[in-house]
C-alpha positions as CSV (number, residue, x, y, z in Angstrom):
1,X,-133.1,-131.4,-100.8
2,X,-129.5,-130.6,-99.7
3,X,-126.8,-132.7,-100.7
4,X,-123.2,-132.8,-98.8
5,X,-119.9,-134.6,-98.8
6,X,-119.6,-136.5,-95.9
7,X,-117.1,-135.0,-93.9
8,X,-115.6,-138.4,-92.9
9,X,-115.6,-140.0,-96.1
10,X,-116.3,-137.5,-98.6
11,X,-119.2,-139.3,-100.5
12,X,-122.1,-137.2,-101.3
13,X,-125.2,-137.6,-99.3
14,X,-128.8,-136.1,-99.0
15,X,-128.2,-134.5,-95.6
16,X,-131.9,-133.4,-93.4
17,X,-130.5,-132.8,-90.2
18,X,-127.7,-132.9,-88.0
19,X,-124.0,-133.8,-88.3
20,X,-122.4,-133.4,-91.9
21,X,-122.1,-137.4,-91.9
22,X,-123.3,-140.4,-94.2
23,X,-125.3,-142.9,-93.2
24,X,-122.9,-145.4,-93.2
25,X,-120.5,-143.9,-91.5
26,X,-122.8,-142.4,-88.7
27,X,-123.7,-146.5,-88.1
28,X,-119.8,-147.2,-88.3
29,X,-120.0,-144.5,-84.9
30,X,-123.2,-146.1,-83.4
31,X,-121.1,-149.8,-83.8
32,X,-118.0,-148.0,-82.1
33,X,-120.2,-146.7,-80.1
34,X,-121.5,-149.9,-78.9
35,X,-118.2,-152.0,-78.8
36,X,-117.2,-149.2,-76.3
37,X,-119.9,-149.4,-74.2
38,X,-119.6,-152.9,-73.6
39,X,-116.3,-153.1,-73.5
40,X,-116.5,-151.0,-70.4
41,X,-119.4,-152.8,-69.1
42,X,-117.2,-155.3,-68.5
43,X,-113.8,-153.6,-67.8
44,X,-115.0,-151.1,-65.4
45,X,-111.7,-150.1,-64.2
46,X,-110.4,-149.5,-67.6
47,X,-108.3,-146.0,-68.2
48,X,-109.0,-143.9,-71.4
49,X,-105.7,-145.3,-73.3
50,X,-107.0,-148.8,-72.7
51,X,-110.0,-148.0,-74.3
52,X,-109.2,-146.5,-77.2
53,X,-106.7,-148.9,-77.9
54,X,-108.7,-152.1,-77.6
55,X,-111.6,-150.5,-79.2
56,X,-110.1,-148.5,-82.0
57,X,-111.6,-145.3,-80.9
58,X,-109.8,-141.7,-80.2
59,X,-109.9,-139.8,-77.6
60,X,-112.0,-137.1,-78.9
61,X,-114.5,-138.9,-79.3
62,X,-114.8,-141.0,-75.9
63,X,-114.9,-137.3,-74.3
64,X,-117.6,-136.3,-76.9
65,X,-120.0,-139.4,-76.0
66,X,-118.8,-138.2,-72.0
67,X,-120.0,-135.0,-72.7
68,X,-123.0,-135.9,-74.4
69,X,-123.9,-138.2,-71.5
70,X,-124.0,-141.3,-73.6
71,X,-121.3,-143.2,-71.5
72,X,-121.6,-143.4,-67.8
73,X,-118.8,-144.6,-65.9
74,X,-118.9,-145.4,-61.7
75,X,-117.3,-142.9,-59.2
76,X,-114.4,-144.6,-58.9
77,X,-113.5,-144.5,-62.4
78,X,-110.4,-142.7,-63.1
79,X,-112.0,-141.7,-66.8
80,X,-113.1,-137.9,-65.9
81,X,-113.8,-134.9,-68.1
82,X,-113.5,-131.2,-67.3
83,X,-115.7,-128.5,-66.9
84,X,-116.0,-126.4,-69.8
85,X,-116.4,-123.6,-67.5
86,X,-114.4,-124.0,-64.1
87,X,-112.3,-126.7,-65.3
88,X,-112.6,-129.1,-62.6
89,X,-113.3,-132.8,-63.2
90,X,-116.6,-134.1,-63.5
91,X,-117.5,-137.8,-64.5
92,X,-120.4,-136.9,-67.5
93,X,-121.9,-134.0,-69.0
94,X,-120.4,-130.2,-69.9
95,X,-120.6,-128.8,-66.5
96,X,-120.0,-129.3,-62.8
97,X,-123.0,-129.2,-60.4
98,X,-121.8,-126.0,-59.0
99,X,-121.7,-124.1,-62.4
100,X,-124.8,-125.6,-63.3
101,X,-126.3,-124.4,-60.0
102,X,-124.5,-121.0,-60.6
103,X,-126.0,-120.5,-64.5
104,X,-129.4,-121.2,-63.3
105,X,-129.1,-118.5,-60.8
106,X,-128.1,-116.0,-63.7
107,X,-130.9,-117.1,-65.6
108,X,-133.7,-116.9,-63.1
109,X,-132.4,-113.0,-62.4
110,X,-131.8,-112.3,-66.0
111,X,-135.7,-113.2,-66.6
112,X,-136.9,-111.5,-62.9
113,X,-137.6,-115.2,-62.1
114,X,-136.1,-115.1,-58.3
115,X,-139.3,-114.7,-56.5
116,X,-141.4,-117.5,-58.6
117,X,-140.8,-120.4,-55.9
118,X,-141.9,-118.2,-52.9
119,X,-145.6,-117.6,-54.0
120,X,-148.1,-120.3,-52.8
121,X,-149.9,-122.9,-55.4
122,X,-152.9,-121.0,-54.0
123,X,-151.8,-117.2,-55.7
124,X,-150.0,-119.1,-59.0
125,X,-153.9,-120.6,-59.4
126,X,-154.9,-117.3,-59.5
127,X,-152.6,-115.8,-62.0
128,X,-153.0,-118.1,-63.9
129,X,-156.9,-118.5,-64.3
130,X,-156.8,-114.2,-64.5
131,X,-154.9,-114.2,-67.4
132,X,-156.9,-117.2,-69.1
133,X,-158.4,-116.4,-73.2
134,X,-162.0,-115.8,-73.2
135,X,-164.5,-116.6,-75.6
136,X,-167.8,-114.7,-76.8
137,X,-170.7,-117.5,-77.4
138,X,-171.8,-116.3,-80.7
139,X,-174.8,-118.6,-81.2
């Protein structure tokens, strides 16, 4: 068992997993969380400012909930984040499509993955039942 002071608060905790938080004041989150969430639902054209001021939330962690793809605003929404690699402006997540794209790319040649999609399902069903376990009947 691992006990922590909650980083918000500072009152000890058992912590298992995740964020050095309490209980109570991950739920105080979750309920900021969902005033914010609704309060967009129904101001849809709201800027980040208006936000955190009706909903008593900073800016840090609007973006963090952005990033983590809990809040999804409409395209028209002027509430954008950037890029963490190219910097432009994207509406949710860490990365644009294009670095996405680009980092999958470096992935697939990193592993020698850049041929896998031009084989046929025919020749992957081979491989595949070549390289299966086998088992001796001992009876």
């Amino acid at each position: 068992m691992v006990v922590k002071n909650c980083r918000k608060c500072g009152r000890l905790f058992n912590h298992v997993a995740g964020p050095s938080i309490c209980p109570a004041c991950q739920q105080e989150i979750e309920d900021k969380f969902q005033a914010v969430k609704k309060y967009i639902q129904q101001h849809g054209r709201a800027d980040m400012e208006e936000i955190c001021t009706e909903c008593d939330v900073d800016t840090a962690q609007i973006q963090t909930w952005i990033r983590q793809e809990r809040l999804q605003f409409s395209d028209d929404s002027p509430i954008k984040v950037s890029c963490e690699m190219c910097g432009s402006m994207i509406s949710g997540g860490r990365f644009c499509a294009a670095c996405k794209d680009k980092m999958a790319r470096q992935l697939n040649s990193a592993m020698g993955l850049s041929g896998v999609m031009t084989e046929t399902p025919d020749e992957v069903k081979k491989v595949r039942s070549s390289n299966r376990m086998r088992f001796l009947d001992n009876r």
